[in-house]
C-alpha positions in Angstrom: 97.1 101.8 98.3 94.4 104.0 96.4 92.8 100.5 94.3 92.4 99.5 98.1 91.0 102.4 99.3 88.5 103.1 96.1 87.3 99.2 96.4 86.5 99.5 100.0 85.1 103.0 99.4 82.6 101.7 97.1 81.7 98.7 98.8 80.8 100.7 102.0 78.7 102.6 99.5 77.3 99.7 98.4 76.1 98.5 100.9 74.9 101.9 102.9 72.7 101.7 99.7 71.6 98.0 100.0 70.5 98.6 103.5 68.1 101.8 102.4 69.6 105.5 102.6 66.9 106.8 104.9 67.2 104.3 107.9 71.3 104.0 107.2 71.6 107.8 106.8 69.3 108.3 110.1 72.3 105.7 111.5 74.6 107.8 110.6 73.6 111.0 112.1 72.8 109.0 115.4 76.7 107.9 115.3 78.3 111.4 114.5 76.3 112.8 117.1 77.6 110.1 119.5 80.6 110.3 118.5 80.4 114.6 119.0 79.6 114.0 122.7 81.8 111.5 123.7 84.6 113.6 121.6 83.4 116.7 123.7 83.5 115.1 127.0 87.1 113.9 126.2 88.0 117.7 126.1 86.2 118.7 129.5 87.1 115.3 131.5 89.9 116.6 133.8 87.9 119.5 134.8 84.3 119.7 134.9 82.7 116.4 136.1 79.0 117.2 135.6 79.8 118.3 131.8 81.5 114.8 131.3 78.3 113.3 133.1 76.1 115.3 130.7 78.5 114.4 127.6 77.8 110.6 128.6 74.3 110.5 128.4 73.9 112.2 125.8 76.1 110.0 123.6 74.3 106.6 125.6 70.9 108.3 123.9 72.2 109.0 120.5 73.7 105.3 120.7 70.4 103.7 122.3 68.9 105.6 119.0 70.8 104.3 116.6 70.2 101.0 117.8 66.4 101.3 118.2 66.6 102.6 114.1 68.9 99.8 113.0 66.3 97.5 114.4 63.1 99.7 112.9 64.8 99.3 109.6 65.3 95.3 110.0 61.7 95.1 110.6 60.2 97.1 108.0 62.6 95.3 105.7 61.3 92.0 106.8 57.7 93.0 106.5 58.8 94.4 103.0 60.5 91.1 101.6 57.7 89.2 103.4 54.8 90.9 101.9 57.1 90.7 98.0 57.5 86.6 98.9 53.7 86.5 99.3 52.9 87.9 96.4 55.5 86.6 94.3 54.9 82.4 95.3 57.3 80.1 95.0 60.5 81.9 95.6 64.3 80.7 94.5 65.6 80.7 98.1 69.0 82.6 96.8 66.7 86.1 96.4 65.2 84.9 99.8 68.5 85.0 100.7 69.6 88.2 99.2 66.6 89.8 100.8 67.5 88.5 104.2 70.9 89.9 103.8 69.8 93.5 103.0 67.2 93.5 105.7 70.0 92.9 108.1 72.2 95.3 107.4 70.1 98.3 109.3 70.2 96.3 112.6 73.8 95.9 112.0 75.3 98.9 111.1 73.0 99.9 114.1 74.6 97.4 116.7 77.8 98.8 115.1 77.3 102.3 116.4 76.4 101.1 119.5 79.0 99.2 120.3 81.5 102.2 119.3 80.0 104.3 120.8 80.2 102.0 124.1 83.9 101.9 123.9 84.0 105.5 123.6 81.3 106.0 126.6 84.3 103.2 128.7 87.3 105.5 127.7 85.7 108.6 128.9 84.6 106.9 132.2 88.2 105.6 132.9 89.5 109.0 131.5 87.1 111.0 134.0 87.8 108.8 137.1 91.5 108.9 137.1 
């Protein structure tokens, strides 16, 4: 159980890394703070409707953020990778590639959030409405 846990550990590291700390980390923050709200509304949503309300958009924001950075990432990656093949030639497509993969990773871990966050965002709704 703890081999398990220590490979998948490190290969989340991994690849938090791979996709750049600063646009994964900004991610990050963007998907606690969703996750803070929706969390937070879950605690007021028998009682107070207009906190709920409040709780929702604020975590729709946070999520609409971490998508817009998972996508700023991608691009600057791509620009990046794109501006190193220019310079570079002839390039073994394998590190093209490789440099495709790590360029994607932002927009994903940022669709990732987003979609969480969503389901979070549909719980509260149905929780708040019955």
């Amino acid at each position: 159980m703890t081999i398990s846990i220590t490979i998948l550990t490190t290969t989340l590291v991994n690849i938090f890394e791979d996709g750049g700390t600063l646009f994964m980390s900004l991610i990050l923050i963007s998907f606690l703070l969703s996750v803070f709200f929706v969390v937070k509304g879950f605690f007021k949503a028998g009682t107070d409707n207009s906190h709920t309300e409040k709780m929702i958009e604020l975590a729709k924001d946070f999520s609409y953020l971490s998508l817009i950075l998972g996508f700023l990432g991608s691009m600057l990656g791509l620009i990046t990778a794109f501006d190193a093949l220019e310079a570079m030639g002839n390039v073994d497509p394998a590190v093209f590639a490789g440099g495709l993969k790590v360029a994607l990773l932002t927009s994903t871990f940022g669709l990732l959030t987003a979609a969480l966050t969503k389901i979070g965002i549909v719980g509260l709704r149905l929780l708040s409405k019955g």
